[in-house]
C-alpha positions as CSV (number, residue, x, y, z in Angstrom):
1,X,-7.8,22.2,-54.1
2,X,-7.7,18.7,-52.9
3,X,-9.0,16.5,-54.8
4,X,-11.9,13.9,-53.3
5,X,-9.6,10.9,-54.0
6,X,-6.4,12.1,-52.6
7,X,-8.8,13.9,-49.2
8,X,-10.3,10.2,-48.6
9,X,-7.0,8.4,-48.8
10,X,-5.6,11.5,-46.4
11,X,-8.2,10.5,-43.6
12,X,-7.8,6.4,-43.7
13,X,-4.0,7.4,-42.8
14,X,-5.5,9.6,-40.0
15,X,-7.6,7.2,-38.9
16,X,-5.3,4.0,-39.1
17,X,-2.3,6.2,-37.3
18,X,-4.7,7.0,-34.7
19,X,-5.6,3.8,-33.9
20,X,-2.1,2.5,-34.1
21,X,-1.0,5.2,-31.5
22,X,-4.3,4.0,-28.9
23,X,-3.1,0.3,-29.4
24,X,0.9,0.8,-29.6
25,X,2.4,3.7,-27.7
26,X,3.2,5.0,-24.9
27,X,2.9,8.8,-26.1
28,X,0.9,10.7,-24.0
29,X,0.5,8.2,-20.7
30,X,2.3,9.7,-17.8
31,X,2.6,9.9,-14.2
32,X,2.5,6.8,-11.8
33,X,3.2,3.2,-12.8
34,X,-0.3,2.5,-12.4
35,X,-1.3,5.9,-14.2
36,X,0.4,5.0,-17.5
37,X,-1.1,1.4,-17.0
38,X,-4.6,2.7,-16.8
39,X,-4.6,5.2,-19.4
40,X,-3.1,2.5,-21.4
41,X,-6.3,-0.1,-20.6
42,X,-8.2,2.7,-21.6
43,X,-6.8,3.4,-25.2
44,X,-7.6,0.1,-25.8
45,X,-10.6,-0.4,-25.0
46,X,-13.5,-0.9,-27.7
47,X,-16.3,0.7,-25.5
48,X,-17.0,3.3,-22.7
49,X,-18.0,1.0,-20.5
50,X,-14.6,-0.9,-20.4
51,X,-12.8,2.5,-19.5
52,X,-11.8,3.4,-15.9
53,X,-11.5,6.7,-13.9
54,X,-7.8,6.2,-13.3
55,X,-7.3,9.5,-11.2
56,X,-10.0,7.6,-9.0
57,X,-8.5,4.0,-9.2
58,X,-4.7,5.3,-8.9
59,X,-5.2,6.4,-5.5
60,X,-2.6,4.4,-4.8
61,X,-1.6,0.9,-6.9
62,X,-3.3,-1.5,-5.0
63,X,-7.1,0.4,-5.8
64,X,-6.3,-1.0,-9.2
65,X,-3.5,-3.9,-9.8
66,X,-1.6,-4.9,-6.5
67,X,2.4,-3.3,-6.4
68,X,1.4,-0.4,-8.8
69,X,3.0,2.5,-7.6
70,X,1.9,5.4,-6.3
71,X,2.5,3.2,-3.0
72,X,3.5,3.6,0.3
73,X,5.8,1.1,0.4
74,X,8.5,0.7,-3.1
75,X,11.9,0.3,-3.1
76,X,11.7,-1.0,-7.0
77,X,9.8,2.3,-7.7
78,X,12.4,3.3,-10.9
79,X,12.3,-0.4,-12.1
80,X,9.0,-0.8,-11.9
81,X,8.3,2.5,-13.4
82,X,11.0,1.8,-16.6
83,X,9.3,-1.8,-17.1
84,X,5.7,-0.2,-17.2
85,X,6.8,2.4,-19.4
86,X,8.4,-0.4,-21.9
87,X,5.0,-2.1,-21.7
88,X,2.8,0.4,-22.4
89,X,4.5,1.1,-25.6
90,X,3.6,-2.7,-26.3
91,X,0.5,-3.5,-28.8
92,X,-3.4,-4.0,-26.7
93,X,-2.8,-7.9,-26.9
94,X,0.8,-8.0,-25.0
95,X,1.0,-4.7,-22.6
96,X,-0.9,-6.2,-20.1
97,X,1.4,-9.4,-19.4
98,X,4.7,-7.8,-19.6
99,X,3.0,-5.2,-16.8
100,X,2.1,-7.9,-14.7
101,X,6.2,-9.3,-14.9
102,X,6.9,-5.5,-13.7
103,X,8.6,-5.6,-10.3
104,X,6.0,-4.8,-7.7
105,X,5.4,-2.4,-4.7
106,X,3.8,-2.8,-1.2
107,X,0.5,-2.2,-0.5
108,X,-1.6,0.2,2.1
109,X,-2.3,-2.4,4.3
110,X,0.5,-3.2,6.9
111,X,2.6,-0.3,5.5
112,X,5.2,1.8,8.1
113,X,4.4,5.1,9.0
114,X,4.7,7.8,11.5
115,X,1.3,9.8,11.5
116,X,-2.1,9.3,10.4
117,X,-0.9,11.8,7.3
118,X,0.9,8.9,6.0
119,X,-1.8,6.7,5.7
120,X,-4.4,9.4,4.4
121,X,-2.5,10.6,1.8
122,X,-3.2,7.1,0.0
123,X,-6.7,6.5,1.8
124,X,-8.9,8.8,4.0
125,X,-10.1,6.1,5.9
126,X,-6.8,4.7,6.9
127,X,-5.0,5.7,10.1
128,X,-1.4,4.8,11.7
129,X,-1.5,2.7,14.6
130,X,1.9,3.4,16.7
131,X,1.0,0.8,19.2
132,X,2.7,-1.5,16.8
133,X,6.5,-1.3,15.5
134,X,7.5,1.2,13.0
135,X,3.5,2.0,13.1
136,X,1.2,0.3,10.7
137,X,-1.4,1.3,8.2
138,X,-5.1,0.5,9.0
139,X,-8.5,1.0,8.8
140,X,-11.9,-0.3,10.6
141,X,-13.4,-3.0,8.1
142,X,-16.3,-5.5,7.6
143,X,-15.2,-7.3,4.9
144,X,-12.1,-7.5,2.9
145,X,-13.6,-5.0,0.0
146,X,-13.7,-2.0,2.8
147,X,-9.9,-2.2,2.7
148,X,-7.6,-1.9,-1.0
149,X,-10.3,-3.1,-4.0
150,X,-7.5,-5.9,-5.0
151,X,-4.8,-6.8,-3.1
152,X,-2.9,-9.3,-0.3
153,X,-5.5,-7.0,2.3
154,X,-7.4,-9.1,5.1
155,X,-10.0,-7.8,7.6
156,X,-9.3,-9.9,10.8
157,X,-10.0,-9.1,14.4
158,X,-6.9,-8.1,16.0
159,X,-5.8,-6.3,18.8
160,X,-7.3,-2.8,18.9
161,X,-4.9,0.3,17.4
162,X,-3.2,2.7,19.5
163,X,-5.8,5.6,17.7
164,X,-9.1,3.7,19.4
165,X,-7.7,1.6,22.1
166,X,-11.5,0.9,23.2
167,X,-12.7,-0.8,20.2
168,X,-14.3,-4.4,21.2
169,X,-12.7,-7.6,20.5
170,X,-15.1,-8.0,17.7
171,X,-13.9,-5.2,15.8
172,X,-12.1,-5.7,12.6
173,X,-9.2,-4.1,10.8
174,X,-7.4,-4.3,7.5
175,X,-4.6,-6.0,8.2
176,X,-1.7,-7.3,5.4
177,X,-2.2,-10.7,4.7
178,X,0.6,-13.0,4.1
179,X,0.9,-16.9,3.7
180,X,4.6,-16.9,5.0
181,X,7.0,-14.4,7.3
182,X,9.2,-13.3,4.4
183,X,5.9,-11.3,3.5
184,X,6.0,-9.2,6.4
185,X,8.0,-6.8,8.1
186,X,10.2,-9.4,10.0
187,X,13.1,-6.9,11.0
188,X,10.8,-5.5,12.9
189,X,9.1,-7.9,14.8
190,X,6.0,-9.2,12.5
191,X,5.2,-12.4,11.4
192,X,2.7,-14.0,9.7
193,X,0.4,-15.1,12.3
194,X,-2.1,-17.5,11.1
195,X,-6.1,-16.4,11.0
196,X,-6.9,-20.1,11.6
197,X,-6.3,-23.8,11.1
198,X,-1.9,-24.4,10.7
199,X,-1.5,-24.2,7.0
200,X,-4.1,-21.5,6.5
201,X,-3.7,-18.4,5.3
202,X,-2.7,-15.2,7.8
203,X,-1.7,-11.7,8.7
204,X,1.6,-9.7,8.8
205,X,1.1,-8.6,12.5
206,X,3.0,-8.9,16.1
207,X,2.8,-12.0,18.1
């Protein structure tokens, strides 16, 4: 038998190991960039109010840090997933910083497709508008929230998608915002066309 000495040092090592492996490995997070990243936050946090849903928020990476694969746009998808992996493994003080220098990944908005199925499979709402080149990822929106949670989204009147050609001028849609052309898809055709005043801020859209 055991004695009550030798059981009570036993489970301090338990319970300091355990907290070493919530705060300082990687064991156990998998799947997605921002998966790993999110089961990460939640390992460290200190109350269940500070934990997240990530099969809710991983929707896709914008939902829940902008470039965070799963994403419908990522040609740095294997860098970005070795570096996230490296800082997961990283201590609750320092993962979050070295995920943020992580290469990143487009977002929803703006993103190519050729069906409505390549939209939805991110977001319900979202539908591909082949009126413009390559088609384009959008949804109706009031306010930039409607669109990705975080993210370069903006929800501008534009001209009305090829999937409800009626809509009135007034209508807006969640468009990719951009503050300069290299941020849009400028092989084929877009630019960033300014949403007011020169200087100000835009959207990645056709002119």
């Amino acid at each position: 038998m055991v004695g009550q000495g030798a059981w009570f040092g036993a489970a301090i090592v338990v319970v300091l190991t355990g907290l070493a492996a919530s705060c300082g490995s990687s064991s156990g997070f998998s799947g997605s960039p921002c998966q790993m990243t999110c089961e990460k936050r939640n390992s460290c946090a200190t109350t269940a109010d500070e934990r997240l849903p990530c099969d809710v928020v991983c929707v896709y990476g914008g939902n829940y840090s902008p470039g965070l694969a799963p994403s419908p746009v990522c040609p740095a998808l294997a860098a970005q997933t070795t570096c996230v992996q490296a800082a997961v493994a990283m201590s609750c003080d320092t993962y979050a910083d070295a995920v943020f220098a992580c290469p990143l990944c487009g977002v929803l908005d703006g993103a190519p497709c050729a069906s409505d199925h390549d939209c939805q499979k991110y977001q319900p709402a979202y539908r591909c508008d082949l009126s413009r080149p390559g088609g384009y990822c959008t949804a109706p929106c009031q306010t930039s929230d409607d669109c990705s949670i975080v993210g370069p989204e903006v929800c501008a009147a534009s001209v009305p998608p090829s999937f409800d050609p009626t809509a009135p001028s007034t209508q807006k849609w969640c468009l990719l915002g951009c503050a300069a052309d290299a941020a849009c898809r400028t092989s084929e055709g877009y630019a960033c066309v300014p949403l007011g005043a020169a200087g100000s801020s835009g959207t990645c859209d056709v002119q």
